[in-house]
C-alpha positions as CSV (number, residue, x, y, z in Angstrom):
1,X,30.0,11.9,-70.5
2,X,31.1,10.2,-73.4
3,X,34.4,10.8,-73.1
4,X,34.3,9.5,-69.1
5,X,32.8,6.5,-70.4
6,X,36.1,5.9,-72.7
7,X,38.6,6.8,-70.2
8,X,37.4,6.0,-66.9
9,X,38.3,2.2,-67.8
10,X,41.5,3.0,-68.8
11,X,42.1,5.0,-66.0
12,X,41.0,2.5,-63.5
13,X,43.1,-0.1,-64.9
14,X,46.3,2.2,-65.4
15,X,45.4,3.1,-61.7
16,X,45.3,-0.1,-60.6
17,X,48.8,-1.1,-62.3
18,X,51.1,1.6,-60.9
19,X,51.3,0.3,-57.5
20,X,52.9,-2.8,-56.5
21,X,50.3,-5.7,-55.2
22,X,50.6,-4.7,-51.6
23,X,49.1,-0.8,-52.8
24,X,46.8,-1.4,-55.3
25,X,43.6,-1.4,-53.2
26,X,45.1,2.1,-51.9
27,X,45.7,3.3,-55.2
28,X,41.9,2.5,-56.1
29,X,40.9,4.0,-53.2
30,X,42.4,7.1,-53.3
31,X,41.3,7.6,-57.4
32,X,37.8,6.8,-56.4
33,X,38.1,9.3,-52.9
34,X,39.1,12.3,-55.5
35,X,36.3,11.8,-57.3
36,X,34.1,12.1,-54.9
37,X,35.6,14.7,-53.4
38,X,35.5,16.8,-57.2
39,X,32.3,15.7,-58.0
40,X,30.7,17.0,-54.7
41,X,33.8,20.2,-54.4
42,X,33.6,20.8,-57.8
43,X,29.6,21.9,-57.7
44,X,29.2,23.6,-54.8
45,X,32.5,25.7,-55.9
46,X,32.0,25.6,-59.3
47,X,28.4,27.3,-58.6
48,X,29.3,29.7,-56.3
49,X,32.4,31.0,-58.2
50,X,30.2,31.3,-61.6
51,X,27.5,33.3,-59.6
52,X,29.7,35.6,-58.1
53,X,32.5,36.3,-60.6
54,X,31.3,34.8,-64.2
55,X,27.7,35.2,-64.7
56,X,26.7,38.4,-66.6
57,X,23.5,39.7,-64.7
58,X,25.3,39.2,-61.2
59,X,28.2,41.2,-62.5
60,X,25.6,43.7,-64.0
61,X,23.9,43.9,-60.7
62,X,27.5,44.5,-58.6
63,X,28.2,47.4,-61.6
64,X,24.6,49.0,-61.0
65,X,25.0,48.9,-57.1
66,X,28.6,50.1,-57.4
67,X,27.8,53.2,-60.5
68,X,24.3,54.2,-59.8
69,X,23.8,53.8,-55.9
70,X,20.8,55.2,-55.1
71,X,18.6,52.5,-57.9
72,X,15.7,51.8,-56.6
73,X,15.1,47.5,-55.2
74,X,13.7,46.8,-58.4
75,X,16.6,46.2,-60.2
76,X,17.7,42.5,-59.8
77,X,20.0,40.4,-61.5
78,X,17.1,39.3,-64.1
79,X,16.4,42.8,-65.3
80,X,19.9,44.6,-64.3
81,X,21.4,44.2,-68.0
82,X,18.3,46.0,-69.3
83,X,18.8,48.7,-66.7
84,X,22.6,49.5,-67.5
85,X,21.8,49.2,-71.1
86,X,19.1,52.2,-70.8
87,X,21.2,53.8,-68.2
88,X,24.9,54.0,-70.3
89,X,23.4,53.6,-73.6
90,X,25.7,50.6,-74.4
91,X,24.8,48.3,-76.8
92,X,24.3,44.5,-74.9
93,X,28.2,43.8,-76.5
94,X,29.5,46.5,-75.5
95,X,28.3,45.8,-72.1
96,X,29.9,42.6,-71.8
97,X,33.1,43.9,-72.8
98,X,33.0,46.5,-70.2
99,X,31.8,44.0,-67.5
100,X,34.2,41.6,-68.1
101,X,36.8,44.2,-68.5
102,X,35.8,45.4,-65.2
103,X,35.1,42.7,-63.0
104,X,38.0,39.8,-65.0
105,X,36.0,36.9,-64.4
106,X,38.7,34.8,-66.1
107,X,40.2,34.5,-62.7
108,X,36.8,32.1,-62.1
109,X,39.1,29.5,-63.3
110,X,42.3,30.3,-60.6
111,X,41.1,28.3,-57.5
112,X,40.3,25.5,-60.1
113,X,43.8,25.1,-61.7
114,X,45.5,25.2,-58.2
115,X,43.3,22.3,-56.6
116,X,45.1,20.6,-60.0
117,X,48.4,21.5,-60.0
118,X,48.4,20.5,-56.2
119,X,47.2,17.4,-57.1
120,X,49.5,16.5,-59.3
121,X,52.1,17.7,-56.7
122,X,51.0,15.6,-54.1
123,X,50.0,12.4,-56.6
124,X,54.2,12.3,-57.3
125,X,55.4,13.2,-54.0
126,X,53.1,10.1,-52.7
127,X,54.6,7.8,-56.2
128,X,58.0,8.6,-55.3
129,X,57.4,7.9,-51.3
130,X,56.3,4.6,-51.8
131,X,58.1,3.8,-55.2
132,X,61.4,3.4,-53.4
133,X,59.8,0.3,-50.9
């Protein structure tokens, strides 16, 4: 937060310079439509990316269903770390290492730093498109 309220100013007004004074209004508005678009993109994907491929006890949970499958319904994400721990005799760091060994949950961050890089793609193709008028 701190460091949005030191550079969204700056931003806007570098924003709001780039554009000759017929395009300015459309530079605004398209800065202020991507945010919107992350803030309310980012959440729901952020969220349902992090359950499903970062947080520890889903990824315990997946590993219980896929290693042991006939656990009985009592083993949910809130207790499925204690299971596997009693169940493979791993210490709790040692079972992180093997779940994130197993399941890579640093590609949680993939569909993130391809909505940027096309971004940026698109933000120079549409600069150099109307730069030229």
């Amino acid at each position: 937060t701190f460091g949005e309220m030191i550079s969204n100013p700056k931003l806007s007004e570098f924003m709001s310079i780039q554009g000759d004074e017929r395009y300015r209004s459309m530079y605004m508005g398209l800065i202020n439509l991507s945010f919107g678009i992350g803030l309310a993109g980012g959440s729901i994907l952020g969220g349902y990316f992090y359950k499903y491929f970062g947080e520890k006890s889903s990824l315990a949970l997946r590993y219980a269903n896929e290693k042991f499958p006939n656990i009985s319904n009592e083993v949910t994400g809130q207790n499925s770390i204690d299971f596997l721990m009693q169940h493979t005799g791993m210490t709790n760091h040692q079972l992180t290492e093997l779940l994130f060994n197993y399941f890579h949950p640093q590609v949680f961050w993939i569909p993130f730093v391809s909505i940027g890089i096309i971004s940026i793609i698109l933000l120079i193709l549409y600069r150099n498109t109307y730069k030229s008028e």
